[in-house]
C-alpha positions as a Python dict, from the first residue, in 0.01 Angstrom:
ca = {
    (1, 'X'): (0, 0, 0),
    (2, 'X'): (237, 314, -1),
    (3, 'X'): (133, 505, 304),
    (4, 'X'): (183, 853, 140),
    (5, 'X'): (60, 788, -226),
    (6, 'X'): (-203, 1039, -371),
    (7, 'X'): (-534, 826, -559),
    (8, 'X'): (-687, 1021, -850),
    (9, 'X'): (-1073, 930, -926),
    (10, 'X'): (-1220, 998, -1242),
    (11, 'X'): (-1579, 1178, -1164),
    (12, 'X'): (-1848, 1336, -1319),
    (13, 'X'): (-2044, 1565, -1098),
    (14, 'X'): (-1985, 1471, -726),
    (15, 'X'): (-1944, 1056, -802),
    (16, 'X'): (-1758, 802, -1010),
    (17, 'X'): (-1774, 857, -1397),
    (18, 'X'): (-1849, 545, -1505),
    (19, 'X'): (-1604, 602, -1833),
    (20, 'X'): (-1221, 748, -1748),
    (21, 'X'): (-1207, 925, -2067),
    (22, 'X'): (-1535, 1135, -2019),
    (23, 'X'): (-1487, 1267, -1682),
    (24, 'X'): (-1559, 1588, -1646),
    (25, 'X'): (-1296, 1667, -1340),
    (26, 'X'): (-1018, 1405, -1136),
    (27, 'X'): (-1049, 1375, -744),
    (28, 'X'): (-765, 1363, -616),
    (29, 'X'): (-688, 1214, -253),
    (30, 'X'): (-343, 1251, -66),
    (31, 'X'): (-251, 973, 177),
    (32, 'X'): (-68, 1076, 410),
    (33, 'X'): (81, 757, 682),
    (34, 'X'): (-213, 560, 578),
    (35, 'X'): (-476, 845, 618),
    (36, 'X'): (-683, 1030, 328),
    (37, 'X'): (-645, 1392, 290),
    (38, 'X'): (-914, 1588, 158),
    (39, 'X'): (-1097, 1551, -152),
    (40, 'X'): (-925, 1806, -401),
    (41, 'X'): (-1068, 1819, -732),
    (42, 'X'): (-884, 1954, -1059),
    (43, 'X'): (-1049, 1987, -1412),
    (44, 'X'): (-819, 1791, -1698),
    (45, 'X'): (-687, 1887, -1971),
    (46, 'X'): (-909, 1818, -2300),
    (47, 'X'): (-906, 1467, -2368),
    (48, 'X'): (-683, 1285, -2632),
    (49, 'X'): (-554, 947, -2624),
    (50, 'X'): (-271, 969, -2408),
    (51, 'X'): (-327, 1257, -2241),
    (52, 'X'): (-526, 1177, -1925),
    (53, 'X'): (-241, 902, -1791),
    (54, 'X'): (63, 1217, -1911),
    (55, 'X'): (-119, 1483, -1696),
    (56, 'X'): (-196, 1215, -1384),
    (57, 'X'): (134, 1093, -1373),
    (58, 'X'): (266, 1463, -1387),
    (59, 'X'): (9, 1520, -1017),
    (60, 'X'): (221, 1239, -909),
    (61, 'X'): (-92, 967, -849),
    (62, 'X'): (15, 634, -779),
    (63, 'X'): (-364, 485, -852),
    (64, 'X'): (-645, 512, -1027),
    (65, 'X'): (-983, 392, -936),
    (66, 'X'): (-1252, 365, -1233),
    (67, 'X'): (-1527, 222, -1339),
    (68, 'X'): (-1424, 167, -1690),
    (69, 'X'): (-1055, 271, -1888),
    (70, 'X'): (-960, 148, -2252),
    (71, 'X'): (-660, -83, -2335),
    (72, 'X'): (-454, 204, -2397),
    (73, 'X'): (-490, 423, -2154),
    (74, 'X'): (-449, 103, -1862),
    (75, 'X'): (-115, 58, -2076),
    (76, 'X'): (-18, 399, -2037),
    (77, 'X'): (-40, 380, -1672),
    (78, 'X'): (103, 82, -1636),
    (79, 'X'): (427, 206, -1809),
    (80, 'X'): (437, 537, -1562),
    (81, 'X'): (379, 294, -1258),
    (82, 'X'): (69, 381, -1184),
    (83, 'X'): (-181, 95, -1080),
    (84, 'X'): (-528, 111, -1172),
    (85, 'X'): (-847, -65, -1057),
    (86, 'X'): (-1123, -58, -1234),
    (87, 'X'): (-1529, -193, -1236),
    (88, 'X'): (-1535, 65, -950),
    (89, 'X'): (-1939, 106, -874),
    (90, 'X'): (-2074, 466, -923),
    (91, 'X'): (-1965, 651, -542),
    (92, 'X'): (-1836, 964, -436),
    (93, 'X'): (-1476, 979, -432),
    (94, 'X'): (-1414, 989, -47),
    (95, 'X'): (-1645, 658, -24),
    (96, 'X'): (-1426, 492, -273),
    (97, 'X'): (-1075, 591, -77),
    (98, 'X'): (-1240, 468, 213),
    (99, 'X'): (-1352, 111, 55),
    (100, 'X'): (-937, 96, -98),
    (101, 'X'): (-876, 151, 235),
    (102, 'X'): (-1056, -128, 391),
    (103, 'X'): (-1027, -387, 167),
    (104, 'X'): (-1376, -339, 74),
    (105, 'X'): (-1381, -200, -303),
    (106, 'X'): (-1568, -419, -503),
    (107, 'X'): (-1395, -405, -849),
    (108, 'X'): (-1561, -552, -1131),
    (109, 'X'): (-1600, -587, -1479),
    (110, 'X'): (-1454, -310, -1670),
    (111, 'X'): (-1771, -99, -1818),
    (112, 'X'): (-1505, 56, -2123),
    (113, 'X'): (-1439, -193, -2426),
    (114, 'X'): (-1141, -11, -2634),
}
C-alpha cells in the first residue's frame, strides 16, 4: 500500500452507494505515512460514461472502494492506474478506510452488471 495515496468512496448520503455511477457525492480520504486524513467530501460532475474515472483521476485517487462499478468504468481506472475494489458492504466512508486499512474489508460480489 502507498503510504500517502488519497481513497475516493462513492456515497450516497453519509454511507457507501451501493452503485458508483449514482452517487450523489465522492469521499475522499488522504493517507498520509499510513494514516487517514479526514473525510472530505466533493459533489461530481454529472454523470456520463467516462466521466467519473476522468474527474477521480484528475483529484489524484489511487483507489476506489465500491460496492458495485460497470465494465467500463473498472477499465477506465485501470488504464489511469487507479485500483478499485469493489462488493464493498453499505458503511460510512471512514469505516471503510479503516477496514482497507486493516486487512479487514470484506469485498464481494460486484452489485453493478454493465
Amino acid at each position: 500500500m502507498d503510504q500517502n495515496m488519497r481513497i475516493a468512496i462513492p456515497c450516497h448520503g453519509d454511507r457507501l452507494a451501493m452503485h458508483f455511477g449514482h452517487s450523489e457525492r465522492f469521499a475522499l480520504v488522504n493517507m498520509e505515512n499510513g494514516q487517514p486524513g479526514p473525510v472530505a467530501f466533493e459533489t461530481p460532475p454529472a454523470h456520463e460514461p467516462g466521466v467519473l474515472p476522468r474527474w477521480l483521476a484528475g483529484k489524484g485517487v489511487s483507489l476506489v472502494i465500491a460496492g458495485g462499478m460497470g465494465q467500463r468504468a473498472q477499465q477506465l481506472f485501470a488504464q489511469s492506474g487507479i485500483r478499485t475494489i469493489f462488493g464493498a458492504p453499505g458503511l460510512p466512508p471512514d469505516q471503510l478506510v479503516r477496514q482497507y486499512l486493516d486487512g479487514t474489508l470484506a469485498a464481494g460480489e460486484n452489485v453493478c452488471d454493465h
